[in-house]
FIFI-678973 format. One record per residue (C-alpha): residue number from 0; residue in three letters; x, y, z. Coordinates in pm, 1 decimal. Example, Ala and Ser with C-alpha at 12.3 -4.5 7.8 and 13.67 -1.06 7.14 Angstrom:
BEGIN
<0, 'ALA', <1230.0, -450.0, 780.0>>
<1, 'SER', <1367.0, -106.0, 714.0>>
//
This chain:
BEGIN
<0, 'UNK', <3369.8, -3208.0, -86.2>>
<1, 'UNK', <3445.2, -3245.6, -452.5>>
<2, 'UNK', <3420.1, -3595.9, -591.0>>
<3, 'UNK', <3615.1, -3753.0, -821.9>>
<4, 'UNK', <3405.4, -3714.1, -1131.2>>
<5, 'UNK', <3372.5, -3324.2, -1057.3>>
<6, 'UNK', <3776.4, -3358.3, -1011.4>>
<7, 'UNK', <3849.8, -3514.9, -1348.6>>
<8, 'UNK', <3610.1, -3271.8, -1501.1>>
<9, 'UNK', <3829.0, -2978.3, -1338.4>>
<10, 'UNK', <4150.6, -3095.3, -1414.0>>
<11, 'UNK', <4023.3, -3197.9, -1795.1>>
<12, 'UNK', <3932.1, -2825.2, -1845.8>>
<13, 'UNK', <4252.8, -2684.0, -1662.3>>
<14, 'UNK', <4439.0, -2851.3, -1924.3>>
<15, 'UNK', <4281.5, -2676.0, -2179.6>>
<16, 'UNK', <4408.4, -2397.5, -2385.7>>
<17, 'UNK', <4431.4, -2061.0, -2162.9>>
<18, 'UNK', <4395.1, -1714.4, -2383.0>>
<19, 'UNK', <4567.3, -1453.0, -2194.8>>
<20, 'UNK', <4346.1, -1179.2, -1991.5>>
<21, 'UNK', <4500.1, -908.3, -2262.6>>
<22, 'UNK', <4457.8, -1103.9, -2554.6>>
<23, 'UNK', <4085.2, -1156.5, -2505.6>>
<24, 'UNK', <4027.1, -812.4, -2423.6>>
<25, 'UNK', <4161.1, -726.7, -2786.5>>
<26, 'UNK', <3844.4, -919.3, -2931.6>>
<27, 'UNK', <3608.0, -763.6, -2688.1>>
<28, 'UNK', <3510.7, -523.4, -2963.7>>
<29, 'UNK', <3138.8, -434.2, -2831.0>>
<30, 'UNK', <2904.5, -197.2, -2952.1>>
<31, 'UNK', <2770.8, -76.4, -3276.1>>
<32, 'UNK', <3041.4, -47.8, -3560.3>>
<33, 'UNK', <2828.6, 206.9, -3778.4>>
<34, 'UNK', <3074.5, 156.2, -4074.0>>
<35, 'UNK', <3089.9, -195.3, -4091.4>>
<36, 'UNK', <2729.4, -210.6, -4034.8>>
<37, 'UNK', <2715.8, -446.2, -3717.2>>
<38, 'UNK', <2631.9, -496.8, -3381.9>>
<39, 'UNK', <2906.4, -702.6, -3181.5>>
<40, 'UNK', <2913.9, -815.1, -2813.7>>
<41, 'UNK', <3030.8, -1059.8, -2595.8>>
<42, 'UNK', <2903.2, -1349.1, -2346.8>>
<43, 'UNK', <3065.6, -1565.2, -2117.0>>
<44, 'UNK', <2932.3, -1928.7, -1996.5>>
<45, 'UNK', <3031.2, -2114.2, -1670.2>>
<46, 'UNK', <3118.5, -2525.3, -1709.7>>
<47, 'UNK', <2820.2, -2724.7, -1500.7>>
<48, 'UNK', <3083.3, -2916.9, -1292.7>>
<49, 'UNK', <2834.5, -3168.4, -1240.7>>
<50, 'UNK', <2901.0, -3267.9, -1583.5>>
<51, 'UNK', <2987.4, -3625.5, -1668.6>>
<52, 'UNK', <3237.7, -3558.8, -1867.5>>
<53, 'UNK', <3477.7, -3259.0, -2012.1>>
<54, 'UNK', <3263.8, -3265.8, -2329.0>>
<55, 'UNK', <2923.5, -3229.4, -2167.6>>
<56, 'UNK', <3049.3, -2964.6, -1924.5>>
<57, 'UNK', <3233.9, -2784.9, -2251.2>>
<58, 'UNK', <2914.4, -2795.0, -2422.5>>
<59, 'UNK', <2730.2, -2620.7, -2188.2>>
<60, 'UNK', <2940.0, -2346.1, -2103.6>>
<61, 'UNK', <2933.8, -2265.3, -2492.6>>
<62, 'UNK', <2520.1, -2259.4, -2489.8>>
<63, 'UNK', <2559.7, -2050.0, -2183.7>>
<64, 'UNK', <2790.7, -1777.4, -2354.6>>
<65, 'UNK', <2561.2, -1808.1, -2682.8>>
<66, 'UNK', <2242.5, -1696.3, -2485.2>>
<67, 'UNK', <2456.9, -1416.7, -2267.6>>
<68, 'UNK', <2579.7, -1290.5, -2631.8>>
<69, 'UNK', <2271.2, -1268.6, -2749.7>>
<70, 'UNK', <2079.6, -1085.7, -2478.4>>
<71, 'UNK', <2382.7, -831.5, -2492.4>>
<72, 'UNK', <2339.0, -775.5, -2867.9>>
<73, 'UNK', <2017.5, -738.9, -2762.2>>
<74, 'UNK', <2024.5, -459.8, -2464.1>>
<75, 'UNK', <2273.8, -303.8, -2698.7>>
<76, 'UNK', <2053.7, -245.7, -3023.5>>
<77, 'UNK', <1757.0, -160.2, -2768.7>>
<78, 'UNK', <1981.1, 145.4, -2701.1>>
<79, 'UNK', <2025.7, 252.1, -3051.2>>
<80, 'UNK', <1871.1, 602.7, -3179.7>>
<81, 'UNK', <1602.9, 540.2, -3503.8>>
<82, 'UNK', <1508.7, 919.4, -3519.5>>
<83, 'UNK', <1542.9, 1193.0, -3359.2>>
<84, 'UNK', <1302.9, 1083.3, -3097.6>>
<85, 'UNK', <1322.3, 702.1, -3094.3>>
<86, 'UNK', <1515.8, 415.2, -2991.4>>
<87, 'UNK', <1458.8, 76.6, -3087.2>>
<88, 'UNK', <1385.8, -27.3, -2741.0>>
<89, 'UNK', <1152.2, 241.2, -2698.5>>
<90, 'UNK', <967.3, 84.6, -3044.6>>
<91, 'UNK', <963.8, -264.3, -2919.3>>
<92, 'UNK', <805.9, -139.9, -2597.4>>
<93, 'UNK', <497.6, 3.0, -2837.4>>
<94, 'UNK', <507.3, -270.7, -3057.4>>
<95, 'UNK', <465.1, -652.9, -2959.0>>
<96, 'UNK', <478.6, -739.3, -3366.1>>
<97, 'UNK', <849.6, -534.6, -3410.0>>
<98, 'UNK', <943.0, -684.8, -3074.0>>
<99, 'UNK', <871.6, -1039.2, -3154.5>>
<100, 'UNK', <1014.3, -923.7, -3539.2>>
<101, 'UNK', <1357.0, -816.0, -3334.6>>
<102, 'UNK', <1376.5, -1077.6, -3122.5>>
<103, 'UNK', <1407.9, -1320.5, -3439.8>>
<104, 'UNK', <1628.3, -1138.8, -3598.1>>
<105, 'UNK', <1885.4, -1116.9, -3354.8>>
<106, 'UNK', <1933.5, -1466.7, -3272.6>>
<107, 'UNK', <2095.9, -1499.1, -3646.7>>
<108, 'UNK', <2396.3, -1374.8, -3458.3>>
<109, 'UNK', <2710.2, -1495.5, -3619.9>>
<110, 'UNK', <2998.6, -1617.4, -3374.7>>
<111, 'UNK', <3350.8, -1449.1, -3454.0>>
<112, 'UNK', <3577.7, -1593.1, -3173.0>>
<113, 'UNK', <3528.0, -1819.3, -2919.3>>
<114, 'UNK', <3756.1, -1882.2, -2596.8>>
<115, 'UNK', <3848.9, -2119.6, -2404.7>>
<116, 'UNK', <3959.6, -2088.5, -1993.2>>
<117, 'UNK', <4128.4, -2248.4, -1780.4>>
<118, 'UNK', <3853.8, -2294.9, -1503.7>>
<119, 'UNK', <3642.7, -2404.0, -1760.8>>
<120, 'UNK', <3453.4, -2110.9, -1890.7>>
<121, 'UNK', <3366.2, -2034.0, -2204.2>>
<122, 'UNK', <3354.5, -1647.7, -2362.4>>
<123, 'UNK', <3208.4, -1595.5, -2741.4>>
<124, 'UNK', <3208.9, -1245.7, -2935.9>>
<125, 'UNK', <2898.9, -1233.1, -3225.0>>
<126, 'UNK', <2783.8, -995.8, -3439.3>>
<127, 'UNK', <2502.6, -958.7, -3608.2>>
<128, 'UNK', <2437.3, -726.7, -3894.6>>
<129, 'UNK', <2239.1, -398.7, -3895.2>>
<130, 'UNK', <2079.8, -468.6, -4260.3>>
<131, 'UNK', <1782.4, -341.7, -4448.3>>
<132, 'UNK', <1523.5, -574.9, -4296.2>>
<133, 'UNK', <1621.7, -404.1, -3963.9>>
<134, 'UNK', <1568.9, -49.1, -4099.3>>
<135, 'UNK', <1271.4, -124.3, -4262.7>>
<136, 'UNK', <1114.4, -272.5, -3956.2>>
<137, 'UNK', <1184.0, 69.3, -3780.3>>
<138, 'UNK', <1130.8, 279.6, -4049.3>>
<139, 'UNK', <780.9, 490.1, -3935.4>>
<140, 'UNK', <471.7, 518.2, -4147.1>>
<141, 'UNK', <537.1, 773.7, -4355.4>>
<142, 'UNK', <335.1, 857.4, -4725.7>>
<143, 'UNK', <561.3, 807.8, -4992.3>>
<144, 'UNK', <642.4, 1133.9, -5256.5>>
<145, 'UNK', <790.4, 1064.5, -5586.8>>
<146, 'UNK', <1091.3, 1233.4, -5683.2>>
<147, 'UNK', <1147.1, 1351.6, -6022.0>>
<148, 'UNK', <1347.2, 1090.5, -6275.0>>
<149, 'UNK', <1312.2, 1247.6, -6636.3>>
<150, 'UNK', <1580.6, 1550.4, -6647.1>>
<151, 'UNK', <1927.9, 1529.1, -6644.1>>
<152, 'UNK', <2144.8, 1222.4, -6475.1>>
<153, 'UNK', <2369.5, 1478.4, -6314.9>>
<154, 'UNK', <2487.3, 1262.4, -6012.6>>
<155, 'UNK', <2484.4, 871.6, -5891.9>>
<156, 'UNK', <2432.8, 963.3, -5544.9>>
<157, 'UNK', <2436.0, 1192.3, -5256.9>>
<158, 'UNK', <2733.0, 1256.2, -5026.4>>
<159, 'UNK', <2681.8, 1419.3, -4706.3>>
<160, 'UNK', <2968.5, 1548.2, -4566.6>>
<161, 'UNK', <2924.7, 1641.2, -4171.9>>
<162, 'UNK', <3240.3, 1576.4, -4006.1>>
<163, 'UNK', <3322.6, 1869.7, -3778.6>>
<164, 'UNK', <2959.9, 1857.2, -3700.0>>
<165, 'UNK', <2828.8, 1647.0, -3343.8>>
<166, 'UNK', <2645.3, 1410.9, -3525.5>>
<167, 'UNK', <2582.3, 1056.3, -3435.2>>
<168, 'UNK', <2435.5, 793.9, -3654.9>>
<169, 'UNK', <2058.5, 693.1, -3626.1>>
<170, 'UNK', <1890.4, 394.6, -3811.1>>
<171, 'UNK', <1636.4, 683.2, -4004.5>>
<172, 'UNK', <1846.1, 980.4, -4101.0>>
<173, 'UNK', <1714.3, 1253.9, -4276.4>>
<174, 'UNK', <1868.8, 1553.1, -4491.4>>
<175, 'UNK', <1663.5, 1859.2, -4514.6>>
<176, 'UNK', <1727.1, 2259.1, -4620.3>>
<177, 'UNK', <1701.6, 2575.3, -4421.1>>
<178, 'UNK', <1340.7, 2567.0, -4398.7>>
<179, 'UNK', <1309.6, 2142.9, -4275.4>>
<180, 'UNK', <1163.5, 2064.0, -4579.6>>
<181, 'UNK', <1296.6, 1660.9, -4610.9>>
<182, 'UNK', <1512.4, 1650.9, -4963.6>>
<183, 'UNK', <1635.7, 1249.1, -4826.8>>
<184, 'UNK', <1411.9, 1039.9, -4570.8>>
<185, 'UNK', <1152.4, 788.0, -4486.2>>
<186, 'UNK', <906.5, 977.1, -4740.7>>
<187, 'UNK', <1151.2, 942.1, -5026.2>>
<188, 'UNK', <1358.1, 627.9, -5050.4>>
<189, 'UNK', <1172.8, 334.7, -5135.2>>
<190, 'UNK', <1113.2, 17.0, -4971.5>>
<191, 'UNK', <1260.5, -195.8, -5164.7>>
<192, 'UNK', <1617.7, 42.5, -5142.8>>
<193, 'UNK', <1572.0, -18.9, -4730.1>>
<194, 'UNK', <1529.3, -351.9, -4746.4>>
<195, 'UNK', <1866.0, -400.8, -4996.8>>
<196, 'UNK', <2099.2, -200.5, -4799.4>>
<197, 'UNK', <1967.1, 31.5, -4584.9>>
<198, 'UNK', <1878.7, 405.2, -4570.4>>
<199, 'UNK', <2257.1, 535.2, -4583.4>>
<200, 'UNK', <2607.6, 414.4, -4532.9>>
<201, 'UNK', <2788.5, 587.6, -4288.4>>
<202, 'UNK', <3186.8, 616.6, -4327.7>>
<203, 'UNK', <3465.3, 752.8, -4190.7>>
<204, 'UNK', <3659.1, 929.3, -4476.3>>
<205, 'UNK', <3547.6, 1153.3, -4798.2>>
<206, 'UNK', <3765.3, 915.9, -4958.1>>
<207, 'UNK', <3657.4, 628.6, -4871.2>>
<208, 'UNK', <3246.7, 710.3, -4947.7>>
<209, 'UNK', <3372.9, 812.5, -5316.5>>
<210, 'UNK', <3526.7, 514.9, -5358.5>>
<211, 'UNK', <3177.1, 306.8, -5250.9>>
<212, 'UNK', <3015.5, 95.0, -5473.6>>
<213, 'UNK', <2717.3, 259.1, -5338.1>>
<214, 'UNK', <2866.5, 601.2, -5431.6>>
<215, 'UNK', <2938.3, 516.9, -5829.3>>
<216, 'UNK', <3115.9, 714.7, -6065.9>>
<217, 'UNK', <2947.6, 1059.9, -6024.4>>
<218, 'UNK', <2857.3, 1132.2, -5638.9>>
<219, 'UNK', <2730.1, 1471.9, -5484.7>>
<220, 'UNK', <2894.0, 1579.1, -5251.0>>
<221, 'UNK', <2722.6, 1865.5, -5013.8>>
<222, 'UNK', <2819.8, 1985.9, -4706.2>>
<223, 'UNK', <2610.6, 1963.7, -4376.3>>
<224, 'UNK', <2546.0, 2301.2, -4265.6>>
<225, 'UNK', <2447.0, 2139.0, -3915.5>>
<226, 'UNK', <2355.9, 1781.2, -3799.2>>
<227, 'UNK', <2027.2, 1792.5, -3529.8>>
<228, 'UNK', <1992.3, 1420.0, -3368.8>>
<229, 'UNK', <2005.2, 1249.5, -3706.0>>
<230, 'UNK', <1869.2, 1565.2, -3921.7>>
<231, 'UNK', <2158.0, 1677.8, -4145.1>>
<232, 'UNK', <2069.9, 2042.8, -4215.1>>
<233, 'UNK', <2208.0, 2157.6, -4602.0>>
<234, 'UNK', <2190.6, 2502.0, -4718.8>>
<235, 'UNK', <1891.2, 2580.0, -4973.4>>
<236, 'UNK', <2137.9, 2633.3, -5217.6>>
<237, 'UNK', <2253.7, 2341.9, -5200.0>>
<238, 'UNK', <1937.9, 2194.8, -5184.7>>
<239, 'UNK', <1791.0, 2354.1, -5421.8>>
<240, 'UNK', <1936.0, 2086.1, -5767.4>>
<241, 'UNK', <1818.0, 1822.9, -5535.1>>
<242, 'UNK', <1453.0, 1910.9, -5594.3>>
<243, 'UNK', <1464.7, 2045.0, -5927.6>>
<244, 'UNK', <1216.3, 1882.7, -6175.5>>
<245, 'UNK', <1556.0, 1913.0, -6472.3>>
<246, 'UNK', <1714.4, 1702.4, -6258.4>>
<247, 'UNK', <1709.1, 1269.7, -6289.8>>
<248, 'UNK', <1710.5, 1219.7, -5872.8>>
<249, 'UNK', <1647.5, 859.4, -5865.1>>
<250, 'UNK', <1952.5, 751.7, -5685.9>>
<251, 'UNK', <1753.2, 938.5, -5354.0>>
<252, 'UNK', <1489.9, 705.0, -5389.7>>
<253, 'UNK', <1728.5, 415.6, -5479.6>>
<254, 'UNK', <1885.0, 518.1, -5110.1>>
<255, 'UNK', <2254.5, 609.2, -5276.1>>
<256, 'UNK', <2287.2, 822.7, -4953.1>>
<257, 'UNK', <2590.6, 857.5, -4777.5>>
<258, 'UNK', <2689.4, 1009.1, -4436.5>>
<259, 'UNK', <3081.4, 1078.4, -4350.7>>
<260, 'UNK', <3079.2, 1098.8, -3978.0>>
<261, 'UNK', <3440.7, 1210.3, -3814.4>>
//
């Protein structure tokens, strides 16, 4: 039997403001938006309707759908590619020090939209950003190799154009010619590039990656011959300026790398 403390609890939150079933489904954006650089997802909290009040019950519906939205942007990122070979669930797993790194990083989720039912529940939608202190977390131990700064400044950075090409963003990308030599990786960006803004920026236009501030006035633009699970294959001709000695290539290690995805 319901009481009448859990009844004026009930009809308290029925009188609340209802968002329609197709309106919230609008801002159930979840996933990873690649171009905005973000993780978003969605939780949903229950009221306790042993609550004293509306505000108590309220206030613990929205802790509920905090904690659900942030063990979804969780499960989520753990299914994100790093490399070719790695996911960053499958790194957390082998690492208690990245895990425990992860973990604190995600709860800095920031809440978007928040909605209120009629039965009392309570859904939020967060997103937290993929940023360079991510990357460099996952980022593998790799020996750094100095590319060559005193010829030419030729170019402000490197556009890599693979649309057409099945490619799907990874965390560590890498560009390399015919042969697999690495021109753009883990061994040639620095740290301190990762930790600012990442190793690339992936977009969904030509356009829009020349008009980048990370682009600037004079990009290269070169196209992917083939894209092999985050490996973007460019001919040797093309890679061939982009390990010349005449050649000032220090927006590669400054990570001025961009990706333009269909």
């Amino acid at each position: 039997m319901i009481d009448g403390r859990t009844r004026c609890v009930l009809a308290c939150l029925c009188a609340a403001a209802v968002v329609s079933g197709a309106a919230a489904e609008d801002t159930k954006k979840k996933g990873i938006d690649w171009e905005a650089g973000v993780v978003r997802a969605t939780g949903s909290g229950a009221p306790d309707l042993n609550a004293p009040n509306i505000a108590v019950a309220r206030l613990g519906a929205e802790r509920a759908a905090k904690l659900d939205a942030m063990r979804n942007i969780l499960e989520t990122l753990k299914g994100v590619q790093v490399t070719a070979g790695s996911t960053v669930g499958g790194i957390m797993e082998s690492d208690s020090r990245v895990k425990a790194e992860i973990q604190g990083i995600v709860r800095n989720f920031k809440i978007v939209d928040t909605r209120y039912y009629s039965d009392g529940g309570v859904e939020v939608d967060v997103e937290m950003k993929l940023d360079g202190k991510l990357t460099r977390l996952l980022m593998p131990p790799v020996e750094k190799k100095k590319v060559p700064t005193g010829g030419a400044k030729k170019w402000t950075s490197l556009i890599i154009d693979a649309r057409g090409q099945e490619a799907s963003p990874v965390v560590v990308p890498s560009v390399v010619d015919e042969k697999g030599e690495e021109i753009y990786g883990p061994s040639v960006v620095s740290d301190e590039a990762v930790e600012r803004h990442g190793m690339v920026a992936y977009v969904g236009s030509l356009e829009a990656a020349k008009k980048s501030e990370r682009a600037g006035e004079k990009p290269l633009v070169v196209k992917a011959l083939r894209a092999e699970n985050g490996r973007f294959v460019i001919t040797n001709a093309d890679a061939s300026p982009l390990k010349s000695p005449e050649n000032d290539l220090s927006f590669l290690a400054e990570g001025r790398v961009l990706v333009v995805l269909n």
